[in-house]
Structure formats: structure tokens, C-alpha cells
Steps between C-alpha positions, in 0.01 A plus 500: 500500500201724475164384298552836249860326374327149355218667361548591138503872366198603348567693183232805426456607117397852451241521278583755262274662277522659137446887577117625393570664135356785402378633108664831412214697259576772262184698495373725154502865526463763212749712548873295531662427167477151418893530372553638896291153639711290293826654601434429896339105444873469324634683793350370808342153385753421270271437182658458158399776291180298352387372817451834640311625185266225520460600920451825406250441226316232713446788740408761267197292386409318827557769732797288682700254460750232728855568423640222699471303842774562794516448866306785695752733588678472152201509326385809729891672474444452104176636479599859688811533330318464130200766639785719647671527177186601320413735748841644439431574183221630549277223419159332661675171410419228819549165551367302812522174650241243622577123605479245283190243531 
């Protein structure tokens, strides 16, 4: 019988870790309706009707604002999608992303 058969199996745990997440921003411009703004947080962050006001107003007077926190790559997919809609309108509207501290 070989040495390899009596020793015992070593069992490796991957260390996983929680994926880096990432703050989606609405940033203020002067030109996109604010009823326009609301109408995509609903759409694309899925914000009740007064959460998305109070996004939208927190931007308007800050000059930006977090909408929410997601993964990178949702948080980046969300981001482009809500600019993209704005810009298909016709709108300066933008959102970006930047990781969370």
C-alpha cells in the first residue's frame, strides 16, 4: 500500500469574497425635467415614487446625489442605461458610478 492512501485528504476552502460595490450618482443638470428624472429612478432603480423625488431634489440642490449601491458591473449596466434614456430624449441627464469606500 502506497504512503498517499494512509495519509488523510486535505480539504482546501476557497476564500470567497463579497464583490467590490459601487455608488450609482445622479448628477444635476438644468435642462432635464425633474418629472423626466423621476420617471427613470422608478424605472431603472426601482424607487417608489417619493424616494425618487427626494433623489432628484437632493441632486438639484447638491449638485449630485447616490441613488443606490450595486455590484460593479450592475451598478455600471444601471448607470448607462438611465444616461442612455435621457440622452434619448434628448436630455443632458447622467449618472456615473464610483466604488464605494
Amino acid at each position: 500500500m502506497s504512503d498517499s492512501a494512509l495519509k488523510p485528504k486535505t480539504v482546501v476552502k476557497p476564500k470567497t469574497e463579497r464583490p467590490k460595490l459601487h455608488k450609482v450618482i445622479l448628477v444635476n443638470d438644468d435642462y432635464t425635467p425633474r418629472g423626466f428624472v423621476v420617471t427613470i429612478l422608478q424605472g431603472e432603480f426601482r424607487l417608489s415614487e417619493d424616494q425618487a423625488n427626494r433623489v432628484m431634489i437632493t441632486a438639484h440642490q447638491k449638485g449630485s446625489c447616490v441613488v443606490s449601491v450595486f455590484p460593479r458591473d450592475v451598478a455600471e449596466t444601471k448607470a448607462a442605461r438611465a444616461t442612455d434614456a435621457g440622452r434619448a430624449k434628448g436630455y443632458p441627464l447622467m449618472f456615473t458610478t464610483e466604488p464605494e469606500e
